[in-house]
C-alpha atoms as one frame of an Amber mdcrd trajectory, in Angstrom:
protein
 115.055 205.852 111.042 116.518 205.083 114.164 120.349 204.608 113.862 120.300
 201.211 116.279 117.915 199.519 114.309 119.893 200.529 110.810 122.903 199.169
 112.521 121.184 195.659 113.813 119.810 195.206 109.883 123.544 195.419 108.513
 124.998 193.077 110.634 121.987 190.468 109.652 122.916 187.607 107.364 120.920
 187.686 104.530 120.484 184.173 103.358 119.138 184.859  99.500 123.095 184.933
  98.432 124.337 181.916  96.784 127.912 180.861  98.404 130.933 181.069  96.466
 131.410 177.534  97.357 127.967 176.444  96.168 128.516 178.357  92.576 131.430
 176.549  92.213 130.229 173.241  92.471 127.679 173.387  90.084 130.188 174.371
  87.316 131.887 171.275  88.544 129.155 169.123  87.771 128.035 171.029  84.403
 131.912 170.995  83.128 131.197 166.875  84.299 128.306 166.257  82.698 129.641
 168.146  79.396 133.005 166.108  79.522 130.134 162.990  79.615 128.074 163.760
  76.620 131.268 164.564  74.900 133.020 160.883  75.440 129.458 159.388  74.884
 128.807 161.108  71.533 132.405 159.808  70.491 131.678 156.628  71.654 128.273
 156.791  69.178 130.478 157.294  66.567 133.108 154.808  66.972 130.643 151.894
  68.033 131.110 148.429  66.303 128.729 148.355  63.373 125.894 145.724  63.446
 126.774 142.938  60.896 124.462 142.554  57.882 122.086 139.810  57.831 121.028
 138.451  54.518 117.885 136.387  54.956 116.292 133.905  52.854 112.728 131.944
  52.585 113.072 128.580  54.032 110.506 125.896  53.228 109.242 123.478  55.477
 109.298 119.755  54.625 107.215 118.239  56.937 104.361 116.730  56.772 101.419
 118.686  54.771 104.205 120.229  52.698 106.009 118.301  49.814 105.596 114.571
  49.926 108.075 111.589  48.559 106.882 110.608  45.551 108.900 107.429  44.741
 111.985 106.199  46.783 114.445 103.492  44.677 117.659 102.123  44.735 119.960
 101.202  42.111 124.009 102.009  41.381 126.363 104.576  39.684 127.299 102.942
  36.208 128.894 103.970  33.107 127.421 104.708  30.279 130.566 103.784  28.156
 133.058 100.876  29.079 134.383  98.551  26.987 136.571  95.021  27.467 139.755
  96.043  25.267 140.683  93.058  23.212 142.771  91.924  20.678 142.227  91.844
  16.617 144.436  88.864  16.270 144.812  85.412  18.174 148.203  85.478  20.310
 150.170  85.491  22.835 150.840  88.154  25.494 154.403  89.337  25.685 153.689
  92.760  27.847 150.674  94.538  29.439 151.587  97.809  30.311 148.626  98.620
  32.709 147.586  98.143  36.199 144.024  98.411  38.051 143.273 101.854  38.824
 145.507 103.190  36.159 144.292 106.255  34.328 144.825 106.203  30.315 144.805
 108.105  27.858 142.966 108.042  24.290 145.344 105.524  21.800 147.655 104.702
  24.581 149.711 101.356  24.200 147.817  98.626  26.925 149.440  95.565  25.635
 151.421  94.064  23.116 151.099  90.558  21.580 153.992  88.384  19.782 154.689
  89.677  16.624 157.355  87.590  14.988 155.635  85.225  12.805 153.801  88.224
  11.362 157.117  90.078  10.910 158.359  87.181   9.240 155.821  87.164   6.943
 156.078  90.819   6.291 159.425  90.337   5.374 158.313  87.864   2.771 155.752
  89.611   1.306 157.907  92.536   0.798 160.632  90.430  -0.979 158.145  89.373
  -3.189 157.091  92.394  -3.792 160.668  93.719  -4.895 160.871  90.565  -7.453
 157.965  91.748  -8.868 158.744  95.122  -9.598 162.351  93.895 -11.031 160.442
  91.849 -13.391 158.325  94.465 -14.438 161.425  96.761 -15.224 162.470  93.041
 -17.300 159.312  93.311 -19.021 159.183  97.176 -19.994 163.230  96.587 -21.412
 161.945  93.836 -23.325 158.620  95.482 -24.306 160.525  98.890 -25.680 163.213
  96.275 -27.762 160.210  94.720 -29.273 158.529  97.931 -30.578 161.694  99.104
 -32.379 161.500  95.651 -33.977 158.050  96.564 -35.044 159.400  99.493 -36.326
 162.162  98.574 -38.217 160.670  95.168 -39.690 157.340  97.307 -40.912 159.827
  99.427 -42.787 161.789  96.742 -44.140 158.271  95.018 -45.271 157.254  98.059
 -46.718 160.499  97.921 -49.002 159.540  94.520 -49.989 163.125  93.059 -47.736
 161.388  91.605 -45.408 158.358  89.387 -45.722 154.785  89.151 -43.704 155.571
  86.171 -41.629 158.671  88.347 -40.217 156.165  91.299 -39.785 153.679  89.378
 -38.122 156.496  87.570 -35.407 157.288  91.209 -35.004 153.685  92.361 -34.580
 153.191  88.906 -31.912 156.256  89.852 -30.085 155.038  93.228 -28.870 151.316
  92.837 -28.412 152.436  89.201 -26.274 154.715  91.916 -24.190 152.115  94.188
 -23.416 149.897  91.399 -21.912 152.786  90.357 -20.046 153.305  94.174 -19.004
 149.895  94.387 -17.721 149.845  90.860 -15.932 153.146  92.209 -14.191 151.400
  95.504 -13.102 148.739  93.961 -11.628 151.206  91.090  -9.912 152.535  94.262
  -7.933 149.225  96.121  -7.509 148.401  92.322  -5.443 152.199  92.219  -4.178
 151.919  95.997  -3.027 148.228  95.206  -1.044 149.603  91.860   0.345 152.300
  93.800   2.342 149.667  96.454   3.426 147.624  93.623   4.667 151.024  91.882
   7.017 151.569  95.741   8.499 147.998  95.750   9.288 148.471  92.510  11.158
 151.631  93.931  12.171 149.955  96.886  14.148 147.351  94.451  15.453 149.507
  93.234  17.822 149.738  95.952  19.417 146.817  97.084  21.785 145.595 100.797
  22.050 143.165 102.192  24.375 139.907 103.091  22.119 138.880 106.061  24.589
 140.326 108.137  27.609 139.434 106.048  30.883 140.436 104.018  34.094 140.901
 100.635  33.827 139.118  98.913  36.185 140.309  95.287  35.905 143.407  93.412
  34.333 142.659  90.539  32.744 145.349  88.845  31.303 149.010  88.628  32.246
 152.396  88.015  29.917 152.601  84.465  28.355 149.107  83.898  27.972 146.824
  83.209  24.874 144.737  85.859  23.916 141.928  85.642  21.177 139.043  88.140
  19.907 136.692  85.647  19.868 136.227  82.832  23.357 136.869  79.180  22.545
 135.044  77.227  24.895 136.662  74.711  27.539 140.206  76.704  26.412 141.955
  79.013  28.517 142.460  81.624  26.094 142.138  84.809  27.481 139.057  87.609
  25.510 140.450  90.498  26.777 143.350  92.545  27.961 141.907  94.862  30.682
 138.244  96.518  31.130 138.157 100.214  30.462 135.864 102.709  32.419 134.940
 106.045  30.758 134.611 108.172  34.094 132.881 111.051  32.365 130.070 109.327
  31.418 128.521 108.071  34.853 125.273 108.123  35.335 123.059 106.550  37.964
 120.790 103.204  37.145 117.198 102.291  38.814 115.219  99.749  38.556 111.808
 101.084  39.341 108.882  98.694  39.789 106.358  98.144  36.997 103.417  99.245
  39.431 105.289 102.544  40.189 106.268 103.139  36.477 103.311 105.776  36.138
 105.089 108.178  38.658 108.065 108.805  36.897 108.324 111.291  34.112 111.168
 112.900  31.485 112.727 115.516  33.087 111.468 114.758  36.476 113.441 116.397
  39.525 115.649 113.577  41.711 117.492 113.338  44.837 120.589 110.972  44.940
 122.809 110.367  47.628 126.000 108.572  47.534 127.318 104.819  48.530 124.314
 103.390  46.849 122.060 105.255  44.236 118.987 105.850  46.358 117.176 108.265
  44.440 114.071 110.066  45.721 111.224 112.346  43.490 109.017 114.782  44.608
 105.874 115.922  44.160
């Protein structure tokens, strides 16, 4: 080979070499695009999670789907109330409730004036104590004439004393037995007439009959109160009226023509204010 043209082909650039400079921008961009992927995959990771949605089957009430069957009107009553009265004809001295006030089962509402009836207790139970003192007379007197009996049978049977003094003796203690047994029975009555004055006694004062709210006060202190209304008087009927909150329920008056419609057990829609109820077929 000529030795010019071997020394022209070294000094030619040859072009299929990559530069240095080229190689290392490429690892530049691969290191990159690693670096990339990496903060991306630990974004993947870390990424909020979705919130769980729980669905559920609406139905449509329009037209074409269920249709009111009956709409009615009526108001939220209870099913137990009661107008808390007296047992006894009297006069208020102290009413111990207010409208609005919540009470409780055999709580004290009112009380009425007792004194004539504790006056007449008082009696009754005097009377009561003389009748048991003369029934201790009468059992003294009763035991004396049975040792008379006694002791005048013997003396009859020893011919000493004679009939007529066995038969007084005889008299004596059957006429004390009677008279033992009218005096038991005088207390038996004595005994019940004092029940019946304690009974009046504890009529005067007023209990609630159930657990409530009392919805209206209808008599105040000084005023006349009777269980049963006196017409043209102004005797009061009742202390207070008494609500039983538990036991509301809702009232409708449904049309005759429209009676057909409703059945037992029958599905309702209320809403509040005023019962307006609603069925569906």
């Amino acid at each position: 080979m000529n030795p010019d043209k071997r020394t022209l082909d070294e000094l030619r650039i040859d072009r299929t070499a990559t530069p240095k400079s080229e190689r290392s921008g490429r690892l530049v961009l691969i290191a990159l695009a690693v670096l990339a992927a990496g903060v991306g995959l630990i974004w993947w990771l870390n990424r909020p999670k979705a919130a769980v949605v729980r669905t559920i089957a609406a139905q449509e009430t329009a037209a074409g789907g269920q249709k009111i069957l009956l709409n009615a009107s009526g108001y939220v009553t209870a099913r137990r109330q009661a107008t808390v009265s007296s047992k006894v004809t009297g006069k208020v001295i102290e009413v111990l409730v207010e409208e609005g006030m919540k009470v409780e089962a055999d709580q004290v509402l009112a009380r009425i004036d007792s004194s004539n009836v504790e006056k007449s207790l008082h009696l009754s139970e005097a009377q009561r104590e003389s009748a048991r003192k003369a029934l201790d007379e009468i059992k003294a007197n009763l035991d004396k004439a049975e040792r008379e009996l006694i002791r005048t049978s013997q003396l009859a049977a020893n011919k000493v004393a004679s009939q007529s003094d066995l038969d007084r003796a005889e008299a004596d203690a059957k006429s004390l037995k009677a008279r033992l047994e009218r005096q038991m029975a005088d207390v038996a009555v004595a005994e019940r007439e004092v029940a019946v004055w304690k009974q009046q006694l504890d009529d005067t004062v007023i209990h609630a009959p159930f657990a409530g709210i009392v919805t209206s006060k209808n008599a105040q202190p000084g005023e006349m109160i009777s269980p049963m209304s006196a017409g043209g008087s102004f005797t009061r009927t009742g202390i207070c009226t008494l609500v039983d909150m538990g036991s509301l329920e809702i009232e409708v008056d449904v049309n005759e023509s429209y009676i057909n419609r409703v059945e037992p057990g029958q599905p309702v829609e209320a809403n509040s204010i005023r019962a307006f109820c609603r069925t569906w077929v």
